[in-house]
Each structure stands twice: as C-alpha cells, then as structure tokens.
C-alpha positions in Angstrom: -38.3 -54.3 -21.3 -40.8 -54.6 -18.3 -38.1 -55.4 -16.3 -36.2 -52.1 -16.9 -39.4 -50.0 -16.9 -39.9 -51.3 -13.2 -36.1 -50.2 -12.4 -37.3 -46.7 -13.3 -38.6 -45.4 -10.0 -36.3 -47.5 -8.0 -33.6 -45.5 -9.5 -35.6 -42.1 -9.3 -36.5 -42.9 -5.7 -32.7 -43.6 -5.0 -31.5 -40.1 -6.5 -33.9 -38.5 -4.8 -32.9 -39.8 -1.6 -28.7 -39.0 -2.4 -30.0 -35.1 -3.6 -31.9 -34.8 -0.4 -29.6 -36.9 2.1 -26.7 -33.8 2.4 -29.7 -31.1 3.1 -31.5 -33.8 6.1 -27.4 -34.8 7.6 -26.7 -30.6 8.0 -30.7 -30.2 9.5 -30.2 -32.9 11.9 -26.4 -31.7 12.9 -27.4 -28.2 13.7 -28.9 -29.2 17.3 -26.0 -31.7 17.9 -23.4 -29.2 18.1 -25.5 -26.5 19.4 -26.1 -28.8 23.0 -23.4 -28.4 24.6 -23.0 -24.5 24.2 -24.0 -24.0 27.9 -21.8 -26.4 29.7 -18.8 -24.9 28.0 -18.9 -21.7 30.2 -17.7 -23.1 33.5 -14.3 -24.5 32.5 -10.8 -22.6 31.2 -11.7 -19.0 32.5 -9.3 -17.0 32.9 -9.9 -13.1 33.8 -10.8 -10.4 31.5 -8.0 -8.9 29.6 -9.0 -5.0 30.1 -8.8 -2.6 27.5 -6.7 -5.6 25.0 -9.6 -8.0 24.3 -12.8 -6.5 26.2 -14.3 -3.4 27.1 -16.6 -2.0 29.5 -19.0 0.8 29.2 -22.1 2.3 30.2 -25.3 4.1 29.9 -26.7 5.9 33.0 -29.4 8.6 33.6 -27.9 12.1 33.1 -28.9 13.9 35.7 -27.5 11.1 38.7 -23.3 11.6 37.0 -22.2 15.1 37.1 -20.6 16.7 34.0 -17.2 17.8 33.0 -17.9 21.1 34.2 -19.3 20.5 37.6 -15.9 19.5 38.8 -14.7 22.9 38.7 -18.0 24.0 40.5 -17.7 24.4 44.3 -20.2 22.0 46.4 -22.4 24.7 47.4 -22.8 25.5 43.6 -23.6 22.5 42.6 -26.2 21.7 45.1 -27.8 25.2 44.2 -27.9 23.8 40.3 -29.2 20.0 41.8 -32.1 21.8 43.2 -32.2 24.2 40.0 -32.2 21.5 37.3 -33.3 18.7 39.0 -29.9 16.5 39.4 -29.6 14.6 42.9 -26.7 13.3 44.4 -25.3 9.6 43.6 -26.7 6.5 45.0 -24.0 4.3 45.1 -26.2 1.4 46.3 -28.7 2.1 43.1 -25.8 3.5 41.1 -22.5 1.4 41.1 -21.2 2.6 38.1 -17.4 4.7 37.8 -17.1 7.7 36.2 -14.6 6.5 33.8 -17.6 3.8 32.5 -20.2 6.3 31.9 -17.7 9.3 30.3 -17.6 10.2 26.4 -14.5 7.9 25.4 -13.4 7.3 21.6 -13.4 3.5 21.3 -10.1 2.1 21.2 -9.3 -1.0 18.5 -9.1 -4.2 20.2 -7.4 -7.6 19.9 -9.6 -10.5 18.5 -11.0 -12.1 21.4 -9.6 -15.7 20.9 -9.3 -17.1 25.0 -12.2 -18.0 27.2 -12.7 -15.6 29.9 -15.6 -14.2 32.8 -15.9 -10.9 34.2 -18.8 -9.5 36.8 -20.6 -6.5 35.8 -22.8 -4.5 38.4 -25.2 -2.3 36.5 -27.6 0.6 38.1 -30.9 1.2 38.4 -32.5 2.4 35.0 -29.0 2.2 33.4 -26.9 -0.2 31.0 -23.7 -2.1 31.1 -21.7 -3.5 28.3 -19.0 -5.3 27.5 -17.2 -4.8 23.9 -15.9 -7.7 22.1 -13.9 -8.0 18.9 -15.3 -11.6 17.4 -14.0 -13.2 14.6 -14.9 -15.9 12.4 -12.3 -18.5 13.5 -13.9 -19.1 17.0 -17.6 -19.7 18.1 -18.2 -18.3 20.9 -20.5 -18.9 23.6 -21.7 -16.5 26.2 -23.2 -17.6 29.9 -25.0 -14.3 31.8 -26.4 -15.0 35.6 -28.0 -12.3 37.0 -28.6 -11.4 40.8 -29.6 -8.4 42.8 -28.5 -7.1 46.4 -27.6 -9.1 49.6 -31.0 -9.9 51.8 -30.6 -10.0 55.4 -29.2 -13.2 55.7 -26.5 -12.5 53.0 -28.5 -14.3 50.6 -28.4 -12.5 46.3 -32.0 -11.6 45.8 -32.9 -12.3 42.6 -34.0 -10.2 39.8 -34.8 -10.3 36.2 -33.3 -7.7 33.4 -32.6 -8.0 29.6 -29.6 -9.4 28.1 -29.3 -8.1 24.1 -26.4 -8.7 21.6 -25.4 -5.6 19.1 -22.9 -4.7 16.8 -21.2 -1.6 16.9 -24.0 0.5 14.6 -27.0 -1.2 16.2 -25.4 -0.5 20.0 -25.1 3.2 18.6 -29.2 3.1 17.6 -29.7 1.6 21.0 -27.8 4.2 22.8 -29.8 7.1 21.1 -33.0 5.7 22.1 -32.0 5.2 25.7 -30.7 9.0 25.4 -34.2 10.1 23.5 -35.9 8.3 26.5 -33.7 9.8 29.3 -34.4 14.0 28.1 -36.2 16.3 29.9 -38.8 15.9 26.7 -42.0 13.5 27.2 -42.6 12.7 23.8 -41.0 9.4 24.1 -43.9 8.3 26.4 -45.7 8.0 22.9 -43.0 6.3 20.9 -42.1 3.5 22.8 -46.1 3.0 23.3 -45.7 2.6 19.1 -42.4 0.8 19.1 -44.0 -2.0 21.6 -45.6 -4.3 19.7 -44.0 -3.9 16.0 -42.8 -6.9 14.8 -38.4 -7.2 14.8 -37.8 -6.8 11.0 -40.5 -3.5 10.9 -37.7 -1.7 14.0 -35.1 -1.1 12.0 -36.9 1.0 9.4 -37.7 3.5 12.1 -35.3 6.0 12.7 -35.8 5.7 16.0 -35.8 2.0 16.6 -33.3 -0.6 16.8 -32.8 -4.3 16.5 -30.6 -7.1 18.3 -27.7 -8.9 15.8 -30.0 -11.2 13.5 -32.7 -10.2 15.1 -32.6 -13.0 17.2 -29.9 -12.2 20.4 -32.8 -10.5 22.4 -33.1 -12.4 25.7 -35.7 -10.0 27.5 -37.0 -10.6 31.5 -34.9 -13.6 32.1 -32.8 -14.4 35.6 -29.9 -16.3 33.4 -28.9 -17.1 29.6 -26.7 -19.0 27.5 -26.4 -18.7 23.7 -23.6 -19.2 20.8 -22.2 -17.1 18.2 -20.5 -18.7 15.0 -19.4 -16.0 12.1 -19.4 -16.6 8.6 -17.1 -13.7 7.6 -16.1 -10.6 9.4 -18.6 -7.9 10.8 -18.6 -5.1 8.4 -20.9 -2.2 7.4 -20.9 -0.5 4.6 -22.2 2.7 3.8 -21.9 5.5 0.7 -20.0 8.1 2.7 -17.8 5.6 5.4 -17.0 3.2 3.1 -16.3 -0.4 4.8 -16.5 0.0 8.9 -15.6 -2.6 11.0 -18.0 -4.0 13.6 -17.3 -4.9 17.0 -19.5 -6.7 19.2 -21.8 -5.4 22.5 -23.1 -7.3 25.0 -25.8 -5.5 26.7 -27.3 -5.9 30.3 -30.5 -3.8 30.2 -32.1 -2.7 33.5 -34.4 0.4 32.1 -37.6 0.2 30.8 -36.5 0.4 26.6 -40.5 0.2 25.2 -40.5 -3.0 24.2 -43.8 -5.5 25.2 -42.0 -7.9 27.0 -39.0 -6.2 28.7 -38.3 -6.1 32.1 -39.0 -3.2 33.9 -36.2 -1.1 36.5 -35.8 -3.4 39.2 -35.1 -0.5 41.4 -32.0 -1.9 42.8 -28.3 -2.6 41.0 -27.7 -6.0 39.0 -25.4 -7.5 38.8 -24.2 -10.2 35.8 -21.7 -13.0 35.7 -20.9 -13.0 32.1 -18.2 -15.7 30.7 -17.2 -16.0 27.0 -16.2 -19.1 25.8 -14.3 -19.0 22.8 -14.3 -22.2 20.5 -11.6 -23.0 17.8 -13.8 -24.1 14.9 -11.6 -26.4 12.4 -13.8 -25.2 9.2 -15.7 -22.7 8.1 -17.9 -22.5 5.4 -17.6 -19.6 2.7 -21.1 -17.7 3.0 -21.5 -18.3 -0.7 -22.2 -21.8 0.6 -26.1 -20.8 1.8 -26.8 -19.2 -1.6 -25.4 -22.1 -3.4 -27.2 -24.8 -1.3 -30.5 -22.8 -1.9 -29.6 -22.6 -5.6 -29.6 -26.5 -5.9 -32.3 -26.9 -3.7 -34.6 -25.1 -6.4 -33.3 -26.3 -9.3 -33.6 -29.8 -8.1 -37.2 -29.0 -7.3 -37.7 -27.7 -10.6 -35.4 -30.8 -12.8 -36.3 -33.8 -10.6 -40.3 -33.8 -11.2 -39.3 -32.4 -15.2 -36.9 -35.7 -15.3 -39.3 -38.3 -13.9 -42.2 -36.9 -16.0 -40.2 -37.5 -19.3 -38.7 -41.1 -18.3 -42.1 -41.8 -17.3 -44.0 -40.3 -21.1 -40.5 -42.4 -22.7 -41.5 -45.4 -21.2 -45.0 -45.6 -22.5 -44.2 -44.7 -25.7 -41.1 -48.0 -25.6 -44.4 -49.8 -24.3 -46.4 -49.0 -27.0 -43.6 -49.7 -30.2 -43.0 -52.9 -27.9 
C-alpha cells in the first residue's frame, strides 16, 4: 500500500509534464522558424508582375499634382491660380511620383500573390508609397524594405530614415483619410495628432480619426531597413451590417510625412527611395484558427482539473492509510 501511495505523484508529475509538453514544443518552435525570415529575401526574385499580383499607389500633398481640370487650363491660367490658391509647380527631385500613382483609380481585383518578387519604389517628400498585395493563407510571406535617399557628390545613397506600416484594405482607407485631414487648408489637425501621439495602439482604433497597423504590430517607425513575416490563418475579410463580407487586400506602406505619432520619422525633405522584396513561402500545413481557442480551452481546464485531481488522490490516500 505504501508502495502505491508513493507512485502517486510520480504519476501526477508525469501527466503533468505530457499536458504541458505540446504547449512548451509550439513556444520553443515559434523563434526557430521565425530566424531565417530575413535571409530569404535575397534569392528567387523575379520582377513585379504589374497590375496581376501587385499594385502601386500613392498619397501626395494636393496642392504639388494638378487636378483633372487644370489640364484644360492654359499655363498662364494656371500660374495665375498657383499664386491664387497657393499650389507651386512640381519638384521632380522632392516629388518623383507619376500622375497615374497619385490619381483617383477604382482598385482592380488581383491574383494571389504566390511567387517571390522585388520592386523599387521612390516616394516624395511629405508623401506615401504603396504597394498592394493580395495574401493568402497558403504562403508566408516575408517582406525585406531598404531605404536610401539622393546621390551625394561622390555618387554615394545618403541615407535616411522613414516609416514602414502594414494595412489591410479598411485600415489603408483610415490611414489615407488622416493623411488627407492632415494635408487641408484647415489647422485643426495641429491639435489631433498632438492627442493621437501618445495613445496607446488598441485605444486608435476607437477614434474616428485614428488608425492602426495589421495586429497592431506591423508598425516599423524611424528605421533605415526592415524585415518581418506574415503567416494567415484564414482569409482577410471584414464584415460589416450594410457590406456584408468584403475582402481584404494587403498595403505596404512607406511613410515619409509627419502622421502624429511619438516616434515617427519626420519629412526627410528629400525623396526615398525603398527596395522592397516579397518572399512568398509555401507552408505544407496550416492550422484551423479554431486551433488557438481550443488550445486555450484545454489550457484552462487543465488548470482547473489537474490541482482538483491531485487534491482528491491525495484526501483518498489518507483515508486507504487510515482503514490500513
């Protein structure tokens, strides 16, 4: 009898250690395969597939891009209404951007991205650039964005520091609105970014006027270069009462404007320009996102069965003492 009652914890200890042991193996895997995200973006690129798989846009200041109508203006009209509303004439140096990037355009579907590729993007002074991305589940993808500035005198990139963000198609559309709100002829936003500045991620998106980065976490503010990954558990989609279900595509962002957040970069007063590959990853499983809710689901109730099962051995084997 003493000789089981001693086997008792032993065999507690043991299940303890096989309920815990799938929980510590997934913990200790996560940094594994997240190590060699960053070396992946040098090999198998091929050029961007324009328009099919990726698409670029824009946001620039609106009074350095004339609008629809100036075109039919003659040139001595239009610099009387420069000098009247206070437009200037394009910098090409500070402003690289196309027409065709920066224009009103009704996004087109696009293919699932599903091939590595790299693309350079030179963004203006004050402005964004963007690439859009359709991501699915069945690839991780990894992104790699250098950035550099103009040529010094001895041909040399100068550096330069500017924000790197990751949206999906309704956070990209908050984000756009603020850089719109901040780019009026109005002053008020001097005050809301001032607010916005130091309010914590999760508070932003309750603000009609703020925004947030995809999971909150794909906000790479003030650096030179970046590297992160991307693995889906389902497909991007947003529902609301009077859309319904809307897919989501994906925005990489390049931010050289002053957005009001504490730790942003500020206009580097020259273009930047950004390397930007995307490595796209075949992934050979995928687990259903049920699998988070069940794993915290047996988590608790393990917490809450394992100390009620080891209490209740433990009161049975005093009372088989005591009869013994």
């Amino acid at each position: 009898m003493q000789e089981e009652v001693r086997g008792r914890p032993t065999r507690a200890f043991c299940g303890l250690w096989l309920f815990l042991a799938p929980c510590l193996v997934a913990f200790m895997a996560v940094p594994v395969a997240a190590a060699p995200a960053s070396e992946a973006c040098g090999t198998d690129l091929i050029e961007a597939d324009w328009n099919r798989t990726v698409e670029r846009t824009g946001l620039v200041p609106w009074n350095i891009y004339n609008d629809y109508d100036d075109w039919y203006m003659e040139e001595d009209e239009r610099a009387q209404q420069n000098e009247e509303t206070g437009e200037t004439e394009r910098n090409d140096t500070l402003h690289p951007e196309e027409d065709w990037m920066v224009n009103w355009r009704y996004p087109q579907p696009l293919a699932p991205l599903q091939t590595s590729m790299y693309a350079t993007m030179a963004v203006g002074n004050d402005s964004v650039g963007a690439y859009r991305f359709n991501l699915s589940a069945d690839h991780r993808m990894t992104f790699c964005v250098t950035l550099y500035g103009d040529l010094d005198e001895d041909g040399n990139r100068l550096p330069v520091e500017a924000d790197v963000y990751l949206f999906t198609t309704s956070q990209y559309q908050r984000y756009e609105q603020a850089y719109n709100n901040a780019h009026t002829t109005y002053t008020w936003w001097d005050d809301i970014d001032t607010l916005l500045a130091d309010r914590a991620p999760e508070l932003r998106r309750y603000d009609p006027m703020g925004w947030t980065t995809y999971r909150d976490v794909h906000m790479y503010e003030a650096v030179e270069e970046v590297s992160f990954s991307l693995s889906l558990d389902k497909a991007e989609v947003s529902r609301s009462l009077f859309n319904g279900e809307v897919w989501e595509d994906f925005y990489l962002v390049v931010d050289a404007w002053d957005n009001g957040h504490g730790k942003d970069a500020m206009p580097p007063e020259s273009a930047v320009y950004a390397d930007v590959a995307a490595v796209a990853t075949p992934r050979s499983f995928v687990m259903p996102p049920a699998s988070v809710a069940l794993v915290l689901v047996v988590m608790l109730g393990g917490m809450v069965a394992v100390p009620a099962v080891v209490q209740r051995r433990y009161a049975m084997a005093g009372l088989e003492t005591v009869e013994a």
